[in-house]
N, C-alpha and C positions, 0 to 999 in steps of 0.2 A: 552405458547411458542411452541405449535407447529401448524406445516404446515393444511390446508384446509384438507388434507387427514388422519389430527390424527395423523402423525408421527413427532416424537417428533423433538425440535431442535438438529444440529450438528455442531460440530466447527471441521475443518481441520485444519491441520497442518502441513504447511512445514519447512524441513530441511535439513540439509548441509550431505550426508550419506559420504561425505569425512571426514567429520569432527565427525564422529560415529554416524548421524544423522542416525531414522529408517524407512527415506521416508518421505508419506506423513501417519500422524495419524489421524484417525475419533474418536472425544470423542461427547457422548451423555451429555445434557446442563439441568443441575436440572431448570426447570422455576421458581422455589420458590427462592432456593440460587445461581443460577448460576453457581455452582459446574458443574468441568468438570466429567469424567469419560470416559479413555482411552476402545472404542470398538476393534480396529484394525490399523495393520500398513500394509502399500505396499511400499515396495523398487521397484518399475517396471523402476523407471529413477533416473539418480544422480543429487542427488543436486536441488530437488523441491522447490527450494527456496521460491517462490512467489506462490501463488493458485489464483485463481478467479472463480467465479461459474457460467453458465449460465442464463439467466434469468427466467427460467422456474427451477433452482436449480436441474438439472436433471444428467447434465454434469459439472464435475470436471476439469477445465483446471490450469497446474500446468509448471513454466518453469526447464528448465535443464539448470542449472547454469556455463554452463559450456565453455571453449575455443572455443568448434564449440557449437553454443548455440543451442537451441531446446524446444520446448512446446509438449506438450501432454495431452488428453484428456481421462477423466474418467467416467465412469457409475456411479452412486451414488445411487442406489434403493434400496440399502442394507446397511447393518453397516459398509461393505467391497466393496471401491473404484474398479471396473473391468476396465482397460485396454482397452480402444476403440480404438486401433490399434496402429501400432508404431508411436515415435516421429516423429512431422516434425519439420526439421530444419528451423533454423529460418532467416538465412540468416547472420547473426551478431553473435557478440562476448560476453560472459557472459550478459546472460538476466538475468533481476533482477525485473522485473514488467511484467504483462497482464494484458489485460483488455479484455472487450468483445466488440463491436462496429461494427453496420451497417453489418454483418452476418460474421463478420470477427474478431480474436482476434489476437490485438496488442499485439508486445513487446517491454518494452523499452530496449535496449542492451547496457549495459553500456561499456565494451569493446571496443566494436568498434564503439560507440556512435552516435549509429541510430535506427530506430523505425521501426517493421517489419510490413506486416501485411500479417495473415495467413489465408485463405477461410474455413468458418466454413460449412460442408456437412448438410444435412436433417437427424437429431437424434442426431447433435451434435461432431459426425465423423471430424477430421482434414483434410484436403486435403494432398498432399505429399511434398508442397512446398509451403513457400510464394508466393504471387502473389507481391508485392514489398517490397523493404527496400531504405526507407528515411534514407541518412545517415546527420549527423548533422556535421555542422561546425563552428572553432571557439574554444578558449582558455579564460582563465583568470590570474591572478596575483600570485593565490595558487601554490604549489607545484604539488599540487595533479589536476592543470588547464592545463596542461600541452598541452589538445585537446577535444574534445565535450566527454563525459558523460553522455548519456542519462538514467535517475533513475527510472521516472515511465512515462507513460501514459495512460489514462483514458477519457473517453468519459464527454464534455460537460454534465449540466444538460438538456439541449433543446437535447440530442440525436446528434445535427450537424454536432460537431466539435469535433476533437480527440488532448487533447491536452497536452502535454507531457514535461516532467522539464528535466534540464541538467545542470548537477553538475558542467562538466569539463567548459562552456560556460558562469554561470550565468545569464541561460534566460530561458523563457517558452516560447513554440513555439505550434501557432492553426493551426493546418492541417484538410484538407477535405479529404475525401474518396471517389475517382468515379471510379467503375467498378475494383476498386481491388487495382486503384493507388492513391498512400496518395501524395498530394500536398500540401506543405507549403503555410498559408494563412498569416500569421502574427509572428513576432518575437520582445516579452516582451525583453527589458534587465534589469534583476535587478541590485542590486548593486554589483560593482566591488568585489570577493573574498568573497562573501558571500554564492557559493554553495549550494544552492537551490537544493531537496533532493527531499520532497513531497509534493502535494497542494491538499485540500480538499475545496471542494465550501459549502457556508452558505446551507443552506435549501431554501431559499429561489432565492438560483441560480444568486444571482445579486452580492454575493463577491467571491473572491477564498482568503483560506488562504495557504501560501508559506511558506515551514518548511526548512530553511537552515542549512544543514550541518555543512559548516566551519564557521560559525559564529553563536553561539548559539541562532536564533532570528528566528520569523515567521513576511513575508512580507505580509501585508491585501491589496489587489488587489482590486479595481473596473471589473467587470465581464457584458462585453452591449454582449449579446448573438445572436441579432441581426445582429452585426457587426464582431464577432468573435473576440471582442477586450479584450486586459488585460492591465489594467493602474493599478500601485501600486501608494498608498496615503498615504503608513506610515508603519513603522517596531520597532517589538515589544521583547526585551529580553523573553527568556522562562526559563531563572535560576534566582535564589535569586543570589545577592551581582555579583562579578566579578568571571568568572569561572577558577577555582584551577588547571590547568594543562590539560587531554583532557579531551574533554564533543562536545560527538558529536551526535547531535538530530537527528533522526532517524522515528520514525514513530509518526502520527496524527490524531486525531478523531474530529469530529464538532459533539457537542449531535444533537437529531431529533429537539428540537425545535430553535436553533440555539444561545443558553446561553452560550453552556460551549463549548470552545477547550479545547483538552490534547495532549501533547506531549510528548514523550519517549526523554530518552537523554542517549544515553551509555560513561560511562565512569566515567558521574556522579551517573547513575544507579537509575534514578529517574522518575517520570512521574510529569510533572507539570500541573498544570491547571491556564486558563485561563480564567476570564469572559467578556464576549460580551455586549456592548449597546444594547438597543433596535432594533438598529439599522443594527448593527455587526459591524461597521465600525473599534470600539473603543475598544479595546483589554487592560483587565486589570489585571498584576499577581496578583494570588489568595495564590498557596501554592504548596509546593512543595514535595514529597512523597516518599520512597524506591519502587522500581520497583516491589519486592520481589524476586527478583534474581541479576544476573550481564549480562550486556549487553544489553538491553532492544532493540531488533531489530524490531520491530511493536506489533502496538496498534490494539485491533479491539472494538468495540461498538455494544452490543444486541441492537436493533429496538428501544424497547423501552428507552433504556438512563439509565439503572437500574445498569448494568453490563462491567465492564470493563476489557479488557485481554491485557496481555502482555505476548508476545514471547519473554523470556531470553536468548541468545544465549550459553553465553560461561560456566552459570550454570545448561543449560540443561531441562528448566521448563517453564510451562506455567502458569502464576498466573491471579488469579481471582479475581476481588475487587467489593464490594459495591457500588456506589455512595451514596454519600449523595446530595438529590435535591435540596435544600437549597446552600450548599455551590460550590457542584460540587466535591468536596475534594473525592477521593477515599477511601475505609477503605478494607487494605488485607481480602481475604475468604479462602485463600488455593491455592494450587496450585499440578500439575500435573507432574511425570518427562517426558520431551520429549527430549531426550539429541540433541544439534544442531539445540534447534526450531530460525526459520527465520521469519515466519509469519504465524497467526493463521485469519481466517476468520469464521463465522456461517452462517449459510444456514439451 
C-alpha cells in the first residue's frame, strides 16, 4: 500500500476544532493490518470538516465549515500538511463536501444550499475567489426541508458532469462546467421526505447509490452518462427490523469490485453492509455491526476492499475494521483518538 515513489499510505482527517477537534490529522496506514498511526495535526482553518485529495494526491483540499464558508489547500509531501496560501471563500454557507472537477474544486454548501466552484492554480494553489455559485432551489415535507441543502458533490465517473445531492430538496441535480460557470443540466426528484445525504456510483459507472438521511434507506439509480441522466429503480432499508428512535445514515462506500455497499448510520452507531447482484442493480441486507464509537459521520474504503474506516464523531476516534470477502461483514481492528473526527479519507 504504498504510492509509485515508496511512500507509504496516509489517511486525513477532518474535524470540527469548534467542537475540540485538532484540524486536520495525518495518520501513517499499516498495509498488513490497516492500523492507523496519528503522524501530525494542523489547525490552520476551523472546522475542516470534509478533505479531498488531488488527483496527483500532492494537494490536500479541506472545507471551513463554517457561516461564511471557505476551502483551502494543502501541501502533502511530508507527514505534516503545509498551508498553500489563505482560504478562499467560497461564496455560500456551511460547506460540508469538495470535490475536485475540470481544474476546479466544488463545494456543496449546505447552509445556503448551493454548489460553488473555486479555480484550481498550477501546483494546486486556490485562486482568491470562486469563479461561480449555483444556488439550489426548492423544499420538502421534513422539518429539516424547510429550503435547498446541498450535502455533497462530486464529479461523474466519465469526468463530465458535476453532480451534487440536496437534503433540504430531495433530489440530485447534473451540472456542467464551462469556463468557470456551473449550469444546471438535469434535476432527479427522489422521494418526498426522504433526504438524500450521499451517492456513490457502482464501479462500473452505469448505477449511483443515494444514502438518505431522513429516511434510513439508499435509492439504486440507473446512471446513462452520455445523457447526464439519473432515473431511480428502487430503494433499499439499510437497518435490521424498524429503527428505534433516531438513526440517521450518514456516510457510504461501493467496494472496488462492486459487491459490497456499507453505510454508516448515527444514532444507531452502526455500519451495515449490503450485498449487490451481479448486476448491482439489486441491493441485499447482509448484517449489521457497532461502528466502534458513537456517531459514525463518514466511511472511507482502502483501494483494495480490505480495509474499512470510520470517523466517530461525538466519541472522538477513528476505527479500523477488517473486511471479510466472503461475507463483506466488517471485523473491529482498533482504533485511533481524533476527538471531533468528520471525515477520514487515504491517499
Amino acid at each position: 500500500m504504498a504510492d509509485g515513489g515508496g511512500r507509504r499510505q496516509r489517511a486525513f482527517i477532518g474535524s470540527f476544532t469548534t467542537a475540540g477537534g485538532l484540524g486536520v490529522l495525518t495518520a501513517d496506514v499499516d498495509p498488513d493490518s490497516g492500523a492507523l498511526t496519528v503522524l501530525s495535526a494542523v489547525d490552520d482553518v476551523p472546522d475542516p470538516s470534509y478533505l479531498a485529495l488531488a488527483p496527483a494526491r500532492d494537494v490536500l483540499y479541506a472545507v471551513s465549515e463554517r457561516a461564511e464558508g471557505a476551502v483551502a489547500a494543502y501541501r502533502v509531501h511530508g507527514d505534516k500538511p503545509e498551508l498553500a496560501g489563505p482560504p478562499t471563500p467560497t461564496g455560500g454557507s456551511g460547506p460540508t463536501h469538495l470535490s475536485v472537477f475540470d481544474g476546479h474544486v466544488l463545494t456543496a454548501d449546505y447552509g445556503s444550499g448551493s454548489v460553488s466552484a473555486v479555480p484550481v492554480r498550477p501546483g494546486g494553489a486556490l485562486a482568491p475567489a470562486a469563479s461561480d455559485v449555483l444556488r439550489h432551489t426548492g423544499s420538502g415535507p421534513h422539518a429539516r426541508q424547510q429550503g435547498p441543502h446541498a450535502h455533497q458533490v462530486q464529479p461523474d465517473p466519465t469526468g463530465r458532469w458535476a453532480v451534487s445531492v440536496d437534503l433540504g430538496t430531495d433530489s440530485v441535480r447534473v451540472c456542467a462546467l464551462d469556463g468557470g460557470t456551473l449550469t444546471l443540466h438535469r434535476e432527479t426528484a427522489l422521494r418526498p421526505g426522504s433526504g438524500p445525504r450521499h451517492l456513490a456510483f457502482h464501479p462500473r459507472g452505469e448505477l449511483a447509490y443515494v444514502l438518505n438521511e431522513l429516511a434510513p434507506t439508499v435509492t439504486v439509480c440507473r446512471w446513462e452518462a452520455a445523457r447526464g441522466s439519473l432515473r431511480p429503480v428502487g430503494e433499499i432499508p439499510v437497518l435490521s427490523g424498524v429503527p428505534d428512535g433516531d438513526a440517521y445514515p450518514s456516510g457510504l462506500v461501493v467496494s472496488p469490485g462492486g459487491r459490497f455497499v456499507w453505510t454508516a448510520t448515527r444514532g444507531r452507531d452502526t455500519v451495515s453492509v449490503l450485498r449487490a447482484d451481479t448486476v448491482g442493480e439489486e441491493l441485499t441486507f447482509v448484517a449489521e455491526v457497532p461502528c466502534g464509537g458513537v456517531w459514525p459521520r463518514a466511511l472511507a474504503l482502502d483501494s483494495s476492499g480490505r480495509f474499512l474506516y470510520a470517523a466517530n464523531e461525538r466519541s472522538g476516534d477513528v476505527t479500523w475494521f477488517a473486511v471479510d470477502p466472503d461475507t463483506g461483514v466488517p471485523r473491529r481492528g482498533g482504533s485511533i483518538e481524533a476527538p471531533a473526527a468528520s471525515c477520514v479519507i487515504l491517499g
